[in-house]
C-alpha positions as CSV (number, residue, x, y, z in Angstrom):
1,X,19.1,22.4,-52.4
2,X,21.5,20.7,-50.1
3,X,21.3,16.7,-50.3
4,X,20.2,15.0,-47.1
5,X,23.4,13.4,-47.0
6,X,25.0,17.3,-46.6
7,X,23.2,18.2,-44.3
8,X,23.4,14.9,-41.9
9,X,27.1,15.6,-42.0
10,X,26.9,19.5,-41.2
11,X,24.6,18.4,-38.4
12,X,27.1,15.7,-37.1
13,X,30.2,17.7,-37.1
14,X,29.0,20.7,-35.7
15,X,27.2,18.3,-32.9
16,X,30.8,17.2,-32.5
17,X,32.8,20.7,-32.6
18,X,30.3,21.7,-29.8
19,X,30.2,18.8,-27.2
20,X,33.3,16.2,-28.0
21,X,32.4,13.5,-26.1
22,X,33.3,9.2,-26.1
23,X,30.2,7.3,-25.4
24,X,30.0,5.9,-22.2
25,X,30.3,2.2,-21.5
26,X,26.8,1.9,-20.0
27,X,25.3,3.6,-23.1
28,X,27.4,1.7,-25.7
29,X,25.7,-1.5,-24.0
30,X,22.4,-0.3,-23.7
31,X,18.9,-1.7,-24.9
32,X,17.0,2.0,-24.3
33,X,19.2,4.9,-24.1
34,X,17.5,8.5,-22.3
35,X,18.8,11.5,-23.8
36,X,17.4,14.3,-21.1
37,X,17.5,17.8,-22.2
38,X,16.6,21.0,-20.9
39,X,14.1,22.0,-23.8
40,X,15.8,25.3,-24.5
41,X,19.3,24.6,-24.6
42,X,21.2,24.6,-27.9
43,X,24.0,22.2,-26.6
44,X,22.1,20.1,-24.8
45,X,20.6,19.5,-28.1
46,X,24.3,19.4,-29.6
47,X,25.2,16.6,-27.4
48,X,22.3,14.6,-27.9
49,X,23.0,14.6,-31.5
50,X,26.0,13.4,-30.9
51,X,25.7,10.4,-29.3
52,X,22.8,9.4,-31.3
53,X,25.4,9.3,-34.2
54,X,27.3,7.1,-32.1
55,X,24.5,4.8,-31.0
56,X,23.2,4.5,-34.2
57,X,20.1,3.6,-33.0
58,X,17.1,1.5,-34.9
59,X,14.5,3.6,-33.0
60,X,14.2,7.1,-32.3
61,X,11.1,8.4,-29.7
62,X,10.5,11.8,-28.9
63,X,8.4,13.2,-26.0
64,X,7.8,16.5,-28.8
65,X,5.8,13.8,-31.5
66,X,2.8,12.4,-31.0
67,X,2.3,9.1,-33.2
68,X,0.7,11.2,-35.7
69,X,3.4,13.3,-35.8
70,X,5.8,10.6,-36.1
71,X,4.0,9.4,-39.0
72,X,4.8,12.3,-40.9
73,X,8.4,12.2,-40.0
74,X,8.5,10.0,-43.3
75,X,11.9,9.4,-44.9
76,X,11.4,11.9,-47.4
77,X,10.5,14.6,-44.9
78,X,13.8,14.3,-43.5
79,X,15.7,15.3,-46.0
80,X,15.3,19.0,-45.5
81,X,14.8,20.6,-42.1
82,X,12.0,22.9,-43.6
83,X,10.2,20.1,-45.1
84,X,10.3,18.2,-41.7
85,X,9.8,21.0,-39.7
86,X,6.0,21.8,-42.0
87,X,5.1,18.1,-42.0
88,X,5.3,17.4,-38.3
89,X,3.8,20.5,-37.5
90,X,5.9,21.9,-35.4
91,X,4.8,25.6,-35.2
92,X,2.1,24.5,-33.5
93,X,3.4,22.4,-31.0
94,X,4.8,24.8,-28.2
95,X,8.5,23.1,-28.3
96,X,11.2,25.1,-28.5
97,X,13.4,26.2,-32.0
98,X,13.5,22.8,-34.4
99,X,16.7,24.0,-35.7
100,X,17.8,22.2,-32.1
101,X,16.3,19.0,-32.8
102,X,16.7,18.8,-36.6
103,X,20.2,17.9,-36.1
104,X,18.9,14.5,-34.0
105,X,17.0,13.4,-36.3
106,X,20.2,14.1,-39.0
107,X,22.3,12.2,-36.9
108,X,20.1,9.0,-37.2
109,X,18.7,8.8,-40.8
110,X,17.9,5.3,-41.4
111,X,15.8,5.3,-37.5
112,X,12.6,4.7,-37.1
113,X,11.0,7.7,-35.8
114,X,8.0,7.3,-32.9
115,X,6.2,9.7,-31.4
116,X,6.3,8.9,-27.5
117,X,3.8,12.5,-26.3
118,X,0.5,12.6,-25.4
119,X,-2.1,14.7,-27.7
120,X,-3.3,17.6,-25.3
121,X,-7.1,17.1,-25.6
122,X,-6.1,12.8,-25.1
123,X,-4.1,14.4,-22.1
124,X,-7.4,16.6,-20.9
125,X,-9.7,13.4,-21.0
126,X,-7.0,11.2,-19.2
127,X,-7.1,13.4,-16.3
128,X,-10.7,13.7,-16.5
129,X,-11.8,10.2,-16.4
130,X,-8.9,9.0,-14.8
131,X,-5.1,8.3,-16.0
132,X,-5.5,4.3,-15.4
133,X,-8.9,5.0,-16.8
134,X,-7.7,6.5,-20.0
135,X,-4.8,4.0,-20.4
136,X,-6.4,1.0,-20.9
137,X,-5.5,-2.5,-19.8
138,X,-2.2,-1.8,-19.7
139,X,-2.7,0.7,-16.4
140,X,-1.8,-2.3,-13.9
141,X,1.5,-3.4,-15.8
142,X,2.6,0.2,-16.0
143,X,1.9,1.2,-12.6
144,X,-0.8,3.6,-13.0
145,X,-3.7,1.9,-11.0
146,X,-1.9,2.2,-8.0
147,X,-1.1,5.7,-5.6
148,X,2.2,6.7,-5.4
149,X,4.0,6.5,-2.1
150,X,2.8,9.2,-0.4
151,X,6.5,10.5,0.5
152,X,7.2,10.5,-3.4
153,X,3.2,11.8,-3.8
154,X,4.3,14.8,-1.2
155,X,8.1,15.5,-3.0
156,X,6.5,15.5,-6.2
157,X,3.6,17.7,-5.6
158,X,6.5,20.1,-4.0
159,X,8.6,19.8,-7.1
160,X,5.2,21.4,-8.9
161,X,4.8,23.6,-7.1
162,X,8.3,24.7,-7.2
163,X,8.8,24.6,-10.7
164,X,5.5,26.4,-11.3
165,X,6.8,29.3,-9.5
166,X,5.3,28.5,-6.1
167,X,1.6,29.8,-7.9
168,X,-0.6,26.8,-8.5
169,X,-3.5,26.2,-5.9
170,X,-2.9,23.4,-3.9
171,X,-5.8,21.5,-5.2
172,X,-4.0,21.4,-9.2
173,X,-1.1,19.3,-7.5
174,X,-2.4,16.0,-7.6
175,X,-3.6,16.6,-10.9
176,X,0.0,18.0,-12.1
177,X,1.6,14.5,-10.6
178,X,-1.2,12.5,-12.5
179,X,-0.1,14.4,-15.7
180,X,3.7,13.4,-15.4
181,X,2.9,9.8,-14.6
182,X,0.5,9.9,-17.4
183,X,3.7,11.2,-19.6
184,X,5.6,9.0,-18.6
185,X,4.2,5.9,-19.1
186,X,3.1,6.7,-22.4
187,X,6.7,7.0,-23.2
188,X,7.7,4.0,-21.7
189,X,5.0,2.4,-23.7
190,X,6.0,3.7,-27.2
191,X,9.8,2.5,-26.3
192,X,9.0,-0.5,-25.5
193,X,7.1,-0.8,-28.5
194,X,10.0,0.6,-30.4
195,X,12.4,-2.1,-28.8
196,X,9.8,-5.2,-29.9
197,X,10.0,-3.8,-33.4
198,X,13.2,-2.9,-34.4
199,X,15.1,-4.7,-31.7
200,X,16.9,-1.6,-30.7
201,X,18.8,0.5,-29.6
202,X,16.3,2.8,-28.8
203,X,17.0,6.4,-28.6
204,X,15.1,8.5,-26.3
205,X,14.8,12.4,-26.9
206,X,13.1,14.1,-23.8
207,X,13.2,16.5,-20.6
208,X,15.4,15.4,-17.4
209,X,12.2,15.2,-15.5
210,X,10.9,12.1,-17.8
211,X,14.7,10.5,-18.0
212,X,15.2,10.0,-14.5
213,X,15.7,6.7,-13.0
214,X,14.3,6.4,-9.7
215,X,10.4,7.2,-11.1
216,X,11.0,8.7,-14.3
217,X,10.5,6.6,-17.9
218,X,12.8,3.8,-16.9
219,X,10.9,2.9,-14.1
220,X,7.7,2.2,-16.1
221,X,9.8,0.5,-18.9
222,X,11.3,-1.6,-16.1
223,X,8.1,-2.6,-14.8
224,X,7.4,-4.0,-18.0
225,X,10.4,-5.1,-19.5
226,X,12.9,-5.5,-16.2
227,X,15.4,-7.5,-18.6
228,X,15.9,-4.8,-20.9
229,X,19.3,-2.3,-20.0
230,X,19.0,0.9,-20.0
231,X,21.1,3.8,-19.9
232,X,19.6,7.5,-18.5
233,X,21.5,10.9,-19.3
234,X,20.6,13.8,-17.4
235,X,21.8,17.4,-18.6
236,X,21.9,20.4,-16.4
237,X,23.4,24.1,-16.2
238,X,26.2,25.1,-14.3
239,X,25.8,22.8,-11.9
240,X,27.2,19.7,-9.9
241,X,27.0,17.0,-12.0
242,X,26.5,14.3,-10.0
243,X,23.3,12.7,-9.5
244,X,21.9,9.7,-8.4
245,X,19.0,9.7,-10.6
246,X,20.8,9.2,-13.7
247,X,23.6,6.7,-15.0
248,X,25.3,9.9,-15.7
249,X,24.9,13.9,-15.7
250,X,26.8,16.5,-18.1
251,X,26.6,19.9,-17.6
252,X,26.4,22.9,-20.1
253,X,26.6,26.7,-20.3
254,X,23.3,27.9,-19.1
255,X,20.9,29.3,-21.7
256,X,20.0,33.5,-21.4
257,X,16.1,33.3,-21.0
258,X,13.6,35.5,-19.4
259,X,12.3,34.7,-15.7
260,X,10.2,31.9,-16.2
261,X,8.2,33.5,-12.9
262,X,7.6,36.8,-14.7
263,X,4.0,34.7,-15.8
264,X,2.9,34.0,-12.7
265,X,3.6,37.6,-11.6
């Protein structure tokens, strides 16, 4: 059996074989760092074990753990990725490989973990009763008992629809925008949390679509926090790597995988 201070170091140097890459400024000096992935792609992954090792962050929060979850990410569990993979149940979670996100949590040993997602029957009754609803008294300060703009409202219902293969009925959209707001102000709330307790940095592991700036996770955290700096990573696939919605984008090889339309077919 490998210790856990082998295998934090195989996870770290083949992080850095893959993606060799200096932290930027902005991240070295940030409060809250956003790590955005594409779920599926090994060296997005790679990368964001990397410059976890770098920030050596006091907080971890990933958009895969509910606080349960999280709970069971005990220190002890992390010393094997097996052991971690069975105690935060990961099987049966829907997220892609943990051998990709193992090596995160290697490359931050001594960080608390937190478990920013939202349970799926919690999600189910938020968009039920209502997302503010569900929230609690925190709706106001986080932006949820207010409509969106309705030009954002209209772009985001058409990014839905786009991403869901042009095959949801028009009537779901509203409910699909509800569900990402509802995402992401749980994760802002969990990091800010994380940032009152451990007084940071905090890591954040989670998809581009939660890590952007303009109405992503850092737009609910500023709400609440506007003194606290933030850095957001975005990560795409063959493509242009600049764009305004994140402090910075890095590009990677794109991943083989099926037609994700094939479904709606």
């Amino acid at each position: 059996m490998k210790t856990f201070t082998v295998i934090c170091a195989a996870a770290l140097v083949a992080a850095a074989s893959a993606w060799a890459q200096p932290m930027p400024k902005g991240m070295k000096a940030a409060q809250i760092v956003l790590l955005g992935e594409i779920h599926d792609n090994p060296d997005h992954h790679a990368r964001q074990a990397e410059f976890v090792g770098q920030i050596a962050p006091k907080a971890l929060v990933f958009e895969m753990l509910t606080a349960k979850q999280a709970a069971s990410a005990t220190p002890e569990a992390r010393r094997e990725r097996d052991v971690l993979e069975t105690a935060v149940g990961w099987a049966n979670t829907g997220w892609p490989d943990f051998g990709m996100y193992f090596p995160v949590f290697a490359a931050a040993p001594a960080a608390a973990i937190y478990g920013g997602g939202v349970p799926r029957d919690d999600a189910r009754q938020a968009l039920k009763q209502g997302i503010a609803t569900w929230f609690g008294e925190q709706a106001a300060a986080y932006g949820l008992s207010a409509p969106l703009p309705k030009e954002q409202q209209q772009e985001r219902e058409k990014m839905q629809m786009e991403a869901h293969c042009d095959a949801l009925p028009e009537a779901m959209l509203p409910v699909m925008v509800d569900g990402q707001r509802l995402r992401d102000a749980a994760l802002a709330r969990v990091a800010v949390q994380a940032l009152q307790e451990t007084g940071g940095p905090v890591a954040i592991i989670l998809g581009n679509g939660h890590a952007r700036k303009d109405w992503g996770v850092p737009s609910y955290i500023h709400r609440v926090r506007p003194d606290a700096v933030m850095f957001a990573l975005g990560q795409t696939e063959e493509d242009d790597t600049a764009d305004p919605a994140f402090d910075m984008v890095l590009s990677a090889p794109k991943t083989p995988r099926e037609d994700p339309c094939k479904a709606f077919r």
